[in-house]
Each structure stands twice: as C-alpha cells, then as structure tokens.
ROPA-773022 format. One record per residue (C-alpha): y, x, z. Coordinates in pm, whole numbers, plus 50000, padded with zeros to 5 digits. Example, Ala and Ser with C-alpha at 12.3 -4.5 7.8 and 13.67 -1.06 7.14 Angstrom:
# ROPA-773022
495505123050780/498945136750714/
END
This chain:
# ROPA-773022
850422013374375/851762022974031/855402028273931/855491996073744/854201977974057/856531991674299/859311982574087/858591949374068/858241946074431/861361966474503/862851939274249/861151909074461/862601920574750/866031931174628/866301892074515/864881878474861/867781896975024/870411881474760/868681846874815/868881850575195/872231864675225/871771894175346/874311910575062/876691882675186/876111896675538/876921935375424/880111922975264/881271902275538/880101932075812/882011954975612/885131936475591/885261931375941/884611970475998/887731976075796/890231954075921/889031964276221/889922001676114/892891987275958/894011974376275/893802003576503/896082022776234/898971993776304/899401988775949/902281968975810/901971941575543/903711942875228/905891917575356/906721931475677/907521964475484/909921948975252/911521932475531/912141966775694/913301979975357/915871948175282/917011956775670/917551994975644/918961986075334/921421963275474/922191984775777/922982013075539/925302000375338/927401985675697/927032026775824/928582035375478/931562013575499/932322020475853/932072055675774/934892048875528/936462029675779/936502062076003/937712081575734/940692061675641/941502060776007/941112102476035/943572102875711/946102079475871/946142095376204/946662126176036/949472116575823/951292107176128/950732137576317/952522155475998/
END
C-alpha cells in the first residue's frame, strides 16, 4: 500500500470514529477519569473557598477586637493596681 493510500484510509477511519462517537466517548471517559481524580484530592469549589475566606475573614476581625478588648482591660487593671 502506498503512502498516499494509507493516508487516505487512516483519514476514512479517523472520520468513522468522529461519525460514531468514539471522540465523544474519549472526552466523556476522560472527564469522568478526572473528576474522579478530582474527587479523591477533596477539592473545594470556588465557592466553597470564598465562603471559607469571607468566614476567616470575619472571624479575624472579631479575634482582633477582642484582643483590643483584652488589652484595654490589662491597661485598666493596671492603672488600678498603681
């Protein structure tokens, strides 16, 4: 079979596959392959991140005021000690 031949079948065939699917069935394999991979690393969403971030956020700011809290109550304690 010549070069010329063989890529025309190679072509042929290459189109049967599109025709039939099978690329359709690669992609869809695949994508199941990786959110299965995905999975097992227990991934977050983008959402689910933000979330956390607007939380630790929030809780920061309460551990910075309380901590200012604490601190005028260290300063008033020690003025009456004086």
């Amino acid at each position: 079979m010549d070069r010329i031949q063989w890529l025309k079948d190679l072509q042929k065939n290459i189109g049967e596959l599109i025709n039939e699917g099978g690329i359709l069935d690669i992609e869809q394999n695949f994508r199941a392959l990786l959110t299965q991979m995905f999975n097992q690393l227990n991934l977050v969403t983008r959402e689910e991140f933000d979330i956390q971030i607007d939380l630790f956020n929030h809780l920061h700011s309460k551990v910075e005021k309380l901590n200012d809290e604490l601190n005028n109550i260290q300063t008033q304690l020690n003025k009456l000690k004086e």
